[in-house]
C-alpha positions, 0 to 999 in steps of 0.5 A: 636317595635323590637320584633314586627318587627323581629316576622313579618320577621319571619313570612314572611319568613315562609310564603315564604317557605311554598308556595315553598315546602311541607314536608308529613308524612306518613306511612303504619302499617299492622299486621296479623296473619299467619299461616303455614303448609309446607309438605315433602313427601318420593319421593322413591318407590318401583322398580323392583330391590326393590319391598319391599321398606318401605316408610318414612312418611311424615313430616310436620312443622307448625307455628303460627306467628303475622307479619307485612305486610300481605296486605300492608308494614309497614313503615314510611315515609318522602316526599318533594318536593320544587318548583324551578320555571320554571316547576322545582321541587327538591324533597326528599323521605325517607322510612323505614320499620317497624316492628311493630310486635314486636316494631323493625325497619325492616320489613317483609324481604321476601317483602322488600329485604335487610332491613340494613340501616334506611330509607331501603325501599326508600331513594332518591333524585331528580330533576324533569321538563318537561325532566322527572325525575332523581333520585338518590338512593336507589329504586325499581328496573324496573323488580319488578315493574311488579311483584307486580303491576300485582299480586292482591296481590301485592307480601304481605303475603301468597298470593304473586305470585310464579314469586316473589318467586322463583326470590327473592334475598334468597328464599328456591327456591334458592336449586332448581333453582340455582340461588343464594342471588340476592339482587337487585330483589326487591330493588338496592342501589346506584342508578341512576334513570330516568323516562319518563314525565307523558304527553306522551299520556300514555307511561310511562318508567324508566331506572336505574343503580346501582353501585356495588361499588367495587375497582378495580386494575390496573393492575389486578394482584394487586387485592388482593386475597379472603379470605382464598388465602393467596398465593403471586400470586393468581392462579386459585386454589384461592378464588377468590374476588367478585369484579364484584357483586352488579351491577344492570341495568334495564329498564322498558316501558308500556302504561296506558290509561282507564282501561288498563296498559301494561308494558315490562321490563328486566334487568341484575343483577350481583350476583356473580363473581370470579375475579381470575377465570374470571367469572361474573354470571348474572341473566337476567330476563324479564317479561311482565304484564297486566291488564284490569278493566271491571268495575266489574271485574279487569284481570291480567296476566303476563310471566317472565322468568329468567336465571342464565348466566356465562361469563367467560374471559378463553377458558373454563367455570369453574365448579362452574355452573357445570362440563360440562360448558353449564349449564345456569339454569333459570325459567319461570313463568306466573300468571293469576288473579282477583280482584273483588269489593263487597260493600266497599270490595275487592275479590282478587284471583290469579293463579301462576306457575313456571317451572325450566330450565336446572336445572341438567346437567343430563337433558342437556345430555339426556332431560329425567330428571323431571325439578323442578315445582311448582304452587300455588292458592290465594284467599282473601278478604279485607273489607274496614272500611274507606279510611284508614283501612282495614281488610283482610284475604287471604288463599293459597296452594302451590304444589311442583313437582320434587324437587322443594322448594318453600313455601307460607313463614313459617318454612323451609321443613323438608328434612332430609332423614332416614334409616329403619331397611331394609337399605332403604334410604328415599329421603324427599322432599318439597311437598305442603305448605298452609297458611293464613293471617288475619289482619288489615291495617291503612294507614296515 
């Protein structure tokens, strides 16, 4: 009789709790395929002063590779959320990558951004109601929204826009653009979150700031030198501490109503900084994206532009942006594309380019100098096997011009410069980059 009562507790119990929050497994395994094929070119020609200038040939890197996430990326998640009464919710979610490739946690790194820790991808938590939502975590910062809800391709595989490329936290596009590792692009640890309520006619919104998390001295002169300064008072000449990275804040705000969605965003990211020298580098991006859904047809488009700025506590800038101290490198990008139903299909295709700013301070003194561009053509198909799974395949050539060095993923170019038997000095540059992806997709 006991053990029938306490069995009936129990029950109940559970019962209780079952109709006050859900727990969801869920997840995402994707493997492709991919190939790649990246070509460097000789940019020296023959001049008035050498008119017999021997050419170098040109170099070329392939690779054959099975990856994950080429149309969506893999991982592995927990959700939940608990019905606290009153219209207020308290919910978990936790995600990690996969790399189901090769049987290893991670992921695809060129699309998930920092990949150490477990749940990488998503870790937070929150607390919901008629105010919102705020959260509290590891997420996707409000600028990389734009990019991968606007792109057909949602920033995976070879088809990924040029936007996402060249402002990612440690792309080849780095060497030509100046910009360094900005590990918040995709996502920002130790963030606080909040998001507009779903009931705003349309309007929706977030805000978020991360910590960098570092320690600070007071006063400043207690700060202990980088590594390497092993001085007893840190001047100019040290190795400065980078006390100011990490810090993330951001914003984005849009209108979705019927077939359009809009949305505006911008943040601010520190990336580095040199305590001892007095500088803190910033790289401000803001970007605007679109669509529109004509039933037969789905538009998109969106403009970004980035810059490398320096704020410095001296009355003069140091030279680790350039000698001259007004040098602010930056990019601006735009992408226009489609996605187009066919039966239980998807034809997606996009069009993207980037052009680099003040990449030289030769072009900030005279104008004259060639800047850094690239520009880059996707096109693939997704057949839907069901609800779930899906196979997909996408093609894309990339072109460099002037330096730059971005690639549809692969191999890095081959830039070793040569001497010939004349004395002439090769100068191998990044020129075109194509690949493809063919795979399947089973989402659970």
């Amino acid at each position: 009789m006991k053990k029938s009562l306490v069995a009936l507790a129990a029950l109940a119990v559970v019962g209780v709790a079952s109709a006050q929050s859900s727990v969801t497994l869920f997840g995402v395994v994707d493997a492709a395929v991919s190939g790649f094929s990246n070509k460097s070119k000789d940019a020296n020609r023959p001049t008035l002063e050498n008119l017999g200038y021997l050419q170098a040939p040109s170099a070329k890197v392939k690779q054959t590779v099975l990856r994950n996430s080429g149309y969506n990326s893999s991982r592995l998640g927990f959700r939940g959320v608990e019905d606290l009464g009153g219209g207020l919710a308290a919910s978990f979610w936790l995600e990690a990558a996969l790399g189901n490739d090769d049987g290893t946690a991670g992921g695809n790194v060129s699309n998930s951004g920092s990949l150490n820790g477990l749940f990488n991808r998503r870790s937070t938590v929150s607390l919901s109601g008629a105010f919102g939502e705020v959260r509290l975590g590891r997420d996707y910062t409000p600028t990389f929204w734009n990019d991968t809800v606007f792109d057909p391709f949602g920033t995976n595989g070879v088809g990924t826009n040029l936007i996402s490329t060249a402002n990612g936290y440690n792309t080849p596009g780095s060497a030509a653009s100046g910009f360094t590792a900005n590990n918040n692009y995709v996502r920002a640890s130790n963030s606080i979150g909040y998001f507009l309520p779903p009931n705003l006619g349309g309007v929706y919104g977030q805000f978020m700031y991360a910590f960098n998390e570092k320690t600070s001295y007071d006063p400043g002169g207690l700060t202990p030198p980088g590594i390497g300064a092993v001085v007893a008072n840190p001047t100019l000449a040290d190795v400065g501490r980078n006390e100011r990275a990490g810090r993330y804040i951001g914003g984005r705000v849009g209108y979705a109503s019927g077939p359009l969605d809009v949305a505006l965003a911008y943040s601010q990211s520190t990336i580095s900084s040199n305590y001892f020298g007095g500088t803190t580098d910033n790289l401000n991006t803001w970007n605007l994206g679109a669509s529109y859904d004509f039933g037969m047809v789905k538009l998109f488009g969106e403009y970004s532009k980035a810059k490398l700025k320096q704020d410095s506590s001296l009355v003069f800038i140091p030279t680790d942006i350039d000698p001259y101290g007004f040098r602010q490198p930056g990019a601006a990008g735009w992408l226009l594309g489609a996605t187009m139903p066919v039966g239980p299909g998807l034809i997606r295709v996009s069009y993207s380019a980037v052009d680099y700013k003040r990449t030289s301070v030769w072009n900030d003194l005279t104008g004259f100098a060639p800047e850094p561009k690239a520009n880059k053509f996707a096109l693939g198909y997704v057949h839907n096997l069901s609800k779930r799974t899906a196979l997909y395949t996408t093609v894309a050539y990339l072109k460099n011009k002037n330096g730059a060095d971005l690639s549809v993923g692969g191999p890095a170019f081959y830039t070793k410069n040569s001497v010939n038997g004349r004395g002439d000095v090769s100068d191998m540059r990044a020129k075109t980059s194509t690949g493809y992806d063919i795979g399947i997709r089973h989402s659970f």
